[in-house]
N, C-alpha and C positions, 0 to 999 in steps of 0.2 A: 495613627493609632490603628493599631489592629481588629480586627474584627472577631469577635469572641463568642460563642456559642456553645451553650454543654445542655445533654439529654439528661436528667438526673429522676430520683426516686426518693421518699427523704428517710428510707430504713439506710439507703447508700453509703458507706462511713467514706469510701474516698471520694464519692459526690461531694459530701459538704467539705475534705479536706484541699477539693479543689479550691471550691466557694470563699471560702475563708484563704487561701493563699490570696485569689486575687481581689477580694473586699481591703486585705493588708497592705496591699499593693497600689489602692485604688483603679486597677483596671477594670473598666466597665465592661458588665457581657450579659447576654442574654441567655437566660435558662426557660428549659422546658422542662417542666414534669411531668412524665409518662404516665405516674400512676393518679395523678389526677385530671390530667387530657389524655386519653386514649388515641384519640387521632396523631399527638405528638409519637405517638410508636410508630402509628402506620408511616409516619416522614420521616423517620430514624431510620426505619428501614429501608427506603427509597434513598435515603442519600448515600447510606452507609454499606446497607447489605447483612445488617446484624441488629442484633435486640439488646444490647450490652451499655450497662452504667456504669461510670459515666462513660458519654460518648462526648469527643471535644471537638470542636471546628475552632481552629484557628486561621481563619482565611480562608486557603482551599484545603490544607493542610486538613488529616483523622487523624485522633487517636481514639485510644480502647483503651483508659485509665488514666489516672494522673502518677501514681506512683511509680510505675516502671517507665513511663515514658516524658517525668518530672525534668530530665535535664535535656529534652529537646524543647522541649516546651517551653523553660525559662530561655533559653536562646531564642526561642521567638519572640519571645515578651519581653526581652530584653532593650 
């Protein structure tokens, strides 16, 4: 199983369409909310190098949203 991680917001609309893909799925992951841990920014941006929701960790694997980068993503979670 993969290891899964997303920085999210809950104004986020493809935050939660991430969320809800993989609740559907049952793949397990861990979420941060930035806007209500503020320290979760400051490590967003030390891993990442950006301030942007969602932010996905898939392993070692970034991305910077779920909808444009939806069909790399199901290949890894595949």
């Amino acid at each position: 199983m993969r290891k899964v991680e997303v920085f999210t917001t809950p104004t986020c609309e493809d935050c939660r369409n991430f969320k809800q893909y993989l609740r559907e799925r049952n793949i397990p992951f861990k979420e941060y909310d930035i806007s209500e841990h503020p320290e979760y920014a400051d490590t967003l941006r030390e891993r990442s190098g950006k301030n942007l929701v969602p932010t996905i960790f898939i392993d070692d694997a970034v991305f910077f949203g779920f909808v444009f980068n939806r069909q790399e993503i199901e290949k890894l979670l595949s």
